[in-house]
SEDRENFI-164706 format. One record per atom (N, C-alpha, C): x, y, z; residue in one letter. Coordinates in steps of 0.2 Angstrom, whole numbers, padded with zeros to 4 digits, always signed. Each point is the difference from the previous one (the first is absolute). Layout:
<pts>
XYZa/...
</pts>
This chain:
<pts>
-0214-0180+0168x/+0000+0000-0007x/+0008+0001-0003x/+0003-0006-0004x/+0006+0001-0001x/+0000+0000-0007x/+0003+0006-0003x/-0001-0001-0008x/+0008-0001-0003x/-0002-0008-0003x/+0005-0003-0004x/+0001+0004-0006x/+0007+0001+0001x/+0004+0003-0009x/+0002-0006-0005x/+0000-0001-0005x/+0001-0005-0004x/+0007+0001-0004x/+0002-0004-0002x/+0007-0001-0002x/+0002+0004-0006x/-0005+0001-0004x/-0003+0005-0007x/+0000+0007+0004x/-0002+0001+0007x/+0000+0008+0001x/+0008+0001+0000x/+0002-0004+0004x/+0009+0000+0001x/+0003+0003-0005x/+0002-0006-0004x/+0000+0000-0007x/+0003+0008-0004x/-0010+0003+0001x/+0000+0005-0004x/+0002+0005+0003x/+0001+0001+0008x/+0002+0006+0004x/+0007-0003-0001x/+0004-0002-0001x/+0007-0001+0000x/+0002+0002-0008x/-0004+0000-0006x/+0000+0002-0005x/-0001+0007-0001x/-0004+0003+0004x/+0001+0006-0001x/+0005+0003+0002x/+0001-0002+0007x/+0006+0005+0003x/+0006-0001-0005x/+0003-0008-0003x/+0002+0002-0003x/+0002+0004-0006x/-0007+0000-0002x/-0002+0007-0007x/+0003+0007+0003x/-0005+0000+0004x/+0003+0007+0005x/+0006+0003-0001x/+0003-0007+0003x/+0006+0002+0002x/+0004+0003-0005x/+0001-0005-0006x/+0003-0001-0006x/-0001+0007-0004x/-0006+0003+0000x/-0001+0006-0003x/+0001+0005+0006x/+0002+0001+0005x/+0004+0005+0003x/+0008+0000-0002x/+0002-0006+0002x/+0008+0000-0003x/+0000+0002-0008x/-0004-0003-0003x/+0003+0003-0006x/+0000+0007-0002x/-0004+0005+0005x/-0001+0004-0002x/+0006+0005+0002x/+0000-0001+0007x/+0008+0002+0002x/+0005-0004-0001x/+0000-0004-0007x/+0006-0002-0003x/+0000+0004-0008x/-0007+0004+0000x/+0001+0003-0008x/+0003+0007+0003x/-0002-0001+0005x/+0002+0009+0005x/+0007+0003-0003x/+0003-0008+0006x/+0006+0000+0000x/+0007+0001-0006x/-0005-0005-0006x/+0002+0000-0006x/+0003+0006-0003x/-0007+0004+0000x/-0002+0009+0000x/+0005+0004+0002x/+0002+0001+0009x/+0003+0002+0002x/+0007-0001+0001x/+0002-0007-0005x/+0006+0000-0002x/+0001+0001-0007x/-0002+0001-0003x/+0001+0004-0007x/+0001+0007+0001x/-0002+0002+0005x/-0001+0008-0003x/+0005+0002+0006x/+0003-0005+0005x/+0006+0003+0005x/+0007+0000-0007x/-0001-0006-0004x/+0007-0001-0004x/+0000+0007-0006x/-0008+0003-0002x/-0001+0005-0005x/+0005+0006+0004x/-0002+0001+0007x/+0000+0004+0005x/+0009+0001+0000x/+0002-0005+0000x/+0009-0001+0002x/+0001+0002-0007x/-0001-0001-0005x/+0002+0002-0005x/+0001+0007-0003x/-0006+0003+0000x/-0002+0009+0002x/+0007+0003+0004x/+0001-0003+0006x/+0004+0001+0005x/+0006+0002-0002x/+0003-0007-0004x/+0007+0001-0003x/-0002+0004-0006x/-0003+0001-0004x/-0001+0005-0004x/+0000+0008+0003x/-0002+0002+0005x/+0000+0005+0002x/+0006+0000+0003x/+0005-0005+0003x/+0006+0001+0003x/+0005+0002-0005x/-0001-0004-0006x/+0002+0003-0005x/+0002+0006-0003x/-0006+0001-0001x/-0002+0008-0003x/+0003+0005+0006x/+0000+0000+0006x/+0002+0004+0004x/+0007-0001+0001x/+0005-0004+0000x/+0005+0000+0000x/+0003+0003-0008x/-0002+0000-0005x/+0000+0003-0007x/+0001+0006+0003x/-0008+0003+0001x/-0001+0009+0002x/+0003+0002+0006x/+0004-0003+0005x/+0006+0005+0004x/+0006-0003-0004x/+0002-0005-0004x/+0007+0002-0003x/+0000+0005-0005x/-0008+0002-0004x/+0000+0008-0003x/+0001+0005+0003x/-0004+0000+0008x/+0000+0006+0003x/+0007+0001+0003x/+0004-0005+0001x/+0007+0002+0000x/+0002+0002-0003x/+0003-0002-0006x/+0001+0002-0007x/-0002+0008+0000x/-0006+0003-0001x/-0004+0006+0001x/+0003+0004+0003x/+0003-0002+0005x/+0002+0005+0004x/+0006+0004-0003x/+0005-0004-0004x/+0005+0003-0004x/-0004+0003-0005x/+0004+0008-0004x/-0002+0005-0002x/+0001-0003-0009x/+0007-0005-0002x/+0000+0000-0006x/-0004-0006-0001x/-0002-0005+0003x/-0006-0007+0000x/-0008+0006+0002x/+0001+0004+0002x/-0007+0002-0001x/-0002+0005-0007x/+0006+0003-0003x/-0002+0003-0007x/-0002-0005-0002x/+0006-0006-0001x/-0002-0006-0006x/-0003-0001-0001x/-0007-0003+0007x/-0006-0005+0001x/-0005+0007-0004x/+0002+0008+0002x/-0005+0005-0002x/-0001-0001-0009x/+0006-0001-0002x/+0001+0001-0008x/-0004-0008-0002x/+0002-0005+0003x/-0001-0006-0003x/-0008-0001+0004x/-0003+0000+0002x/-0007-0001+0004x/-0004+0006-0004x/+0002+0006+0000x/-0005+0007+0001x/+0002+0004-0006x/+0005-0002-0003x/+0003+0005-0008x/+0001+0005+0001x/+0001+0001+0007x/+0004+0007+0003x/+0005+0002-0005x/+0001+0010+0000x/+0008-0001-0003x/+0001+0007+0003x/+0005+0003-0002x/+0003+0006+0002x/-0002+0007-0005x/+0001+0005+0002x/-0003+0005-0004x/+0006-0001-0004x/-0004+0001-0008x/+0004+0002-0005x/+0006-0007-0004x/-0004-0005+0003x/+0002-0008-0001x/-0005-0001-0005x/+0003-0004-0005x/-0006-0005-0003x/+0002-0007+0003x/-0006-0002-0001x/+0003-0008+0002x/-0005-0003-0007x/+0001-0006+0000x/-0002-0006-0004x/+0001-0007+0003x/-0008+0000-0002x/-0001-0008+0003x/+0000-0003-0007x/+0004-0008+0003x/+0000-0005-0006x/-0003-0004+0006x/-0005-0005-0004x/-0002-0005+0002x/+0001-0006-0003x/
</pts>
């Protein structure tokens, strides 16, 4: 008993794999898409923080000297000395 496949079975078994196929690729091509969008969000973040962090050690520098740390106290915090008025203008 030999069972003939017909030219129609081929056909349709060649057409699905290709389906198959086409919807796995595309799915790890929307992946990919995905996970490069959000590496370049990521890199961004990155230099923003490198940023911000090179700002806050040239404060804490700064900070370290006694008349750079009244001035940030008076201008950030409205610190003042006993028996001082101060006046804020804005």
């Amino acid at each position: 008993m030999k069972i003939q496949l017909g030219k129609r079975f081929w056909v349709t078994l060649t057409a699905l794999i290709i389906i198959f196929t086409l919807f796995f690729i595309g799915r790890n091509l929307v992946t990919v898409i995905k996970v490069g969008h959000r590496i370049r969000l990521l890199k961004r973040e990155k230099e923003l923080y490198e940023k911000r962090i090179a700002e806050d050690s040239t404060l804490l520098e700064n900070l370290k000297y006694d008349e750079y740390l009244e001035q940030y106290a008076r201008e950030h915090f409205h610190m003042q000395r006993r028996n001082e008025d101060v006046y804020i203008i804005r």
